[in-house]
N, C-alpha and C positions, 0 to 999 in steps of 0.2 A: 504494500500500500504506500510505505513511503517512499515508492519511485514513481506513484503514477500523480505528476505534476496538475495535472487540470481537476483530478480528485481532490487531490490537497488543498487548490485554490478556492474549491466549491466548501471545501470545509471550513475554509478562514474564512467565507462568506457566510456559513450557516453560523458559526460561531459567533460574529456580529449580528446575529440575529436579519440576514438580509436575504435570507432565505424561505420561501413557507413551504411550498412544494417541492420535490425532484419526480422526474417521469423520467424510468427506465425503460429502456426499449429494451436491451441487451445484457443480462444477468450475467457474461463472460466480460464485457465489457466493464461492467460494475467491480466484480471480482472473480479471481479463479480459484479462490479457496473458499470453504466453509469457514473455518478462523476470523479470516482478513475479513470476509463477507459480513456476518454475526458483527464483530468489533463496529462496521466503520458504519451500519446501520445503526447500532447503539449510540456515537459519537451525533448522528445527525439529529436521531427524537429526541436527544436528550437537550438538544438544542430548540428544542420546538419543532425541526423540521419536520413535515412528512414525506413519505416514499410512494410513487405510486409502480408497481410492477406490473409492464401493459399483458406480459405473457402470462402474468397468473391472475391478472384483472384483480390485483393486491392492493390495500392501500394500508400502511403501515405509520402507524403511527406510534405516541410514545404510551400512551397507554394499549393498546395492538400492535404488539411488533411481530409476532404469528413467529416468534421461534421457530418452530418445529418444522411449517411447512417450507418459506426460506430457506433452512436450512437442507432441506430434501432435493430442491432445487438445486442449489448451489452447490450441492456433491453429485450431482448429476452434469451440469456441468465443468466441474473440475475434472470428471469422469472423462469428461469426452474431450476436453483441455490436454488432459494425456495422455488420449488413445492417439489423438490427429498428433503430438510433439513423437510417440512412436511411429506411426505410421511416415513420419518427414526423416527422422533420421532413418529407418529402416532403405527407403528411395533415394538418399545420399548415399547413406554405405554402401549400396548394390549400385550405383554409379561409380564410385572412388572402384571398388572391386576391378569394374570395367574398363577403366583409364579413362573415365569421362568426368574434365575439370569444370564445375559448375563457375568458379570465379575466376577469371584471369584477369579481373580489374587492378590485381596488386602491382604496384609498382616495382618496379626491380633494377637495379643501376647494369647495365649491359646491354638491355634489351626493351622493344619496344613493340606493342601491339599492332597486327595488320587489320585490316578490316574483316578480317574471319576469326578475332579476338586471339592470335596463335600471336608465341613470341617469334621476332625475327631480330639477329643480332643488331645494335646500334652501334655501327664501329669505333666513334671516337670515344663513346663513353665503356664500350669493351675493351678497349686498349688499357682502360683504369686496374680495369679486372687482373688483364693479364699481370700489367706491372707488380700489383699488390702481392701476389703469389710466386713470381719470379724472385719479388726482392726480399719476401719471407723464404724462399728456401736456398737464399743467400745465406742465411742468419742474419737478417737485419732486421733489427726489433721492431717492435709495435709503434714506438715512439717517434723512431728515424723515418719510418713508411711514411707517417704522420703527416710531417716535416716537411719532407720530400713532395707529397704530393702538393701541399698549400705552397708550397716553393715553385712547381708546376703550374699554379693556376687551376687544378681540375677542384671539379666542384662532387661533391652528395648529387644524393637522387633527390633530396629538398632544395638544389641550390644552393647550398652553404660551402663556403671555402674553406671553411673552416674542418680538421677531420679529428678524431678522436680513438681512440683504441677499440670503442667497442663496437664501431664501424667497422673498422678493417673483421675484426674476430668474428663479427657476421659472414660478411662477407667470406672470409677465409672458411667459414663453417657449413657455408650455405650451397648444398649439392646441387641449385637448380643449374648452374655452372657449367655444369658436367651432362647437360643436355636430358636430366634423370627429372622427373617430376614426384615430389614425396604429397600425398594428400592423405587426410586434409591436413595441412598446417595451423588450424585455429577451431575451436570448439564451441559451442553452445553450450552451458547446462540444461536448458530445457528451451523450447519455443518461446516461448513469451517470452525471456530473455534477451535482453537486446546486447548485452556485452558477449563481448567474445575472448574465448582465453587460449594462452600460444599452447597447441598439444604438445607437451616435453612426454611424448609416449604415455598419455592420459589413456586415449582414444587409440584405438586400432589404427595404422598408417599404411599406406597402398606403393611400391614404388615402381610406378610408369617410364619405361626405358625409352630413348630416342623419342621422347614428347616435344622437343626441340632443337634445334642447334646447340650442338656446344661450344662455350669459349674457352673452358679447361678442360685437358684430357681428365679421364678418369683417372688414374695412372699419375697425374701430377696432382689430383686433388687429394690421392691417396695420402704419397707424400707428405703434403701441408698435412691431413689429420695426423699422423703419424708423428710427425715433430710435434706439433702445441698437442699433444697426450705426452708426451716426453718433457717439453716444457713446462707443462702442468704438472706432473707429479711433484707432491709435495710425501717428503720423508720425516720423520718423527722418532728420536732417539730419547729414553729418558724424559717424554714431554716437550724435548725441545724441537720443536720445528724450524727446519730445514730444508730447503726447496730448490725445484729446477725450473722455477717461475721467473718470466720472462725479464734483463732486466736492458737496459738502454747499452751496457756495457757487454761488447762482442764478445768478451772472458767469461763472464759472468754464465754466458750462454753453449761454452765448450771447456771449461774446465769441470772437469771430474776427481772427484779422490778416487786411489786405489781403493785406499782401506775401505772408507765406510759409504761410498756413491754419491756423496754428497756434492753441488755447489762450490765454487768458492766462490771467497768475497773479497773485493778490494777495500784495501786498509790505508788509509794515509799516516805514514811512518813520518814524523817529526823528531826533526834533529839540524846542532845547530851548522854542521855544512853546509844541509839544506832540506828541506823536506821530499817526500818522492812517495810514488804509491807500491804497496806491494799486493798480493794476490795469497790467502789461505783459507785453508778448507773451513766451511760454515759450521760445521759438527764441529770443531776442533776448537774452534773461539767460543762457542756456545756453549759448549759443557764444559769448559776449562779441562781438556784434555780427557776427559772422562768417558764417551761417546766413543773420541778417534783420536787414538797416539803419532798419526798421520802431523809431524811439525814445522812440516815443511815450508817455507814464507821464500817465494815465490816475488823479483824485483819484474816491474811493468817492464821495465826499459829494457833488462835481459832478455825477457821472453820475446818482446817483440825483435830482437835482435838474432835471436834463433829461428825465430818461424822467417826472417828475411834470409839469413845461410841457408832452411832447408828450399826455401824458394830460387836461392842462387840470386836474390835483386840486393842493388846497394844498401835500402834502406826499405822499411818495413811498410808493407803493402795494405793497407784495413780492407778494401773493397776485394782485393786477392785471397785475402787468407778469411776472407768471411765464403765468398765464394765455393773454397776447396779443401777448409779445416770443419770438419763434421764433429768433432770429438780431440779435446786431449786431457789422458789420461795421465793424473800426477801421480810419482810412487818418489819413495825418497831418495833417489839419488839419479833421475830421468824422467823424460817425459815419454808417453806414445801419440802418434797423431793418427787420428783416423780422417783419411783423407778421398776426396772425390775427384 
């Protein structure tokens, strides 16, 4: 009741007494419960108003409020309130089953509706797509993509220059891509329900192959899921949490301990030659050694100095060694590079 606004209005008018009569035509319209029903008749005689219900030739007042039969009615229609909300979802589900997409009104950044409502790639705003997924399985974080594209000039699918992480992690997450159609993506709790809620696998989901063009292979969309579950693992030693969560910092994102699979973290080492950053394992700072006997402290400048000799370049490459360093593995007295 407290969502049907012109109900509500009617009632701040009965309540100022600006009301004498209501003439219902439509008992589902009034309400679709017995409860709600009962209640908001209560709320109107009590006000002085009367009801007059044209279908039961009713007139209800506050001394006649005819409980009993009201309320016979109104579970009659709530009855058939839920037979029609079964009968609707039953003829979406045996459509989605089919690969027949009732909504293609969604907006999508890639792609853009023909007059037969089918998506057809939009090349310059596909071009976004591609980049966004290239330059994640670079290892370039969420925040650099960011950057990068407002550096660009490309815009959202609202027009905004402006980008955010949890655009791109859509996007990165999002298989319509890959030319696959997943339905439905959004849910009803009941018919009369006007909101709609995102299915995170609530609702049974349908997946329609070659429903469209795609602008990332399967095969490369794999990939991207594959890393951000690798990135997302968060590990837990002793209560202390320690993660493979994404950070701005391309170490942050391929160093590994042997010992305990941990992260590391860059540290700013102060001292008075000068200050400089170093790199150690997250478990190891966290538990004061307790987790991982892994003690290893790791200087920024070193390492980037090694991965430039395993490169054979004078000087150390970030867009190179983001590129073609997947993993390095620290143990205590070397590294390993897992390499593309």
């Amino acid at each position: 009741m407290s969502k049907q606004k012109d109900l509500n209005s009617l009632l701040n008018l009965s309540d100022n007494r600006e009301v004498d009569i209501i003439l219902v035509k439509s008992i589902s319209r009034f309400s679709r419960s017995v409860l709600d029903g009962l209640i908001t008749i209560r709320n109107f005689t009590s006000n002085g108003t009367m009801i007059y219900f044209d279908i039961m030739s009713l007139l209800i007042t506050e001394r006649k409020r005819h409980d009993f039969i009201v309320s016979m009615w109104l579970a009659v229609f709530e009855q058939e309130s839920r037979n029609l909300s079964d009968n609707i979802k039953w003829t979406l589900d045996n459509n989605y089953k089919m690969g027949v997409q009732l909504n293609m009104s969604h907006r999508i950044l890639g792609y853009n509706l023909n007059e037969n409502n089918e998506y057809i790639i939009h090349e310059q705003s596909s071009n976004i797509i591609i980049y966004i997924f290239e330059r994640y399985l670079m290892n370039v974080s969420l925040e650099m993509i960011c950057d990068e594209l407002e550096d660009m000039g490309a815009t959202t699918i609202s027009g905004k220059k402006k980008w955010n992480k949890s655009t791109i992690l859509y996007i990165l997450h999002n298989i319509t891509y890959t030319g696959v159609m997943l339905m439905p993506k959004t849910y009803k709790k009941d018919i009369p329900s006007k909101r709609e809620n995102i299915n995170h696998k609530k609702k049974k989901q349908y997946l329609v192959e070659n429903n469209h063009p795609a602008i990332i292979s399967k095969n490369k969309y794999d990939l991207v899921q594959e890393l951000l579950r690798s990135r997302s693992t968060v590990k837990s030693y002793n209560n202390i949490t320690v993660g493979r969560k994404q950070s701005k910092y391309f170490f942050s994102n391929v160093l590994v301990c042997s010992e305990c699979g941990s992260s590391f973290r860059r540290i700013l080492e102060r001292r008075v030659s000068g200050n400089y950053y170093v790199w150690k394992c997250a478990s190891h700072v966290e538990s004061k050694k307790e987790s991982c006997k892994l003690s290893v402290k790791i200087k920024e400048l070193d390492l980037k100095e090694e991965i430039a000799k395993l490169f054979k370049d004078s000087k150390y490459n970030e867009p190179k060694a983001r590129t073609h360093i997947k993993k390095i593995e620290v143990f205590k007295d070397k590294y390993e590079f897992s390499i593309e």
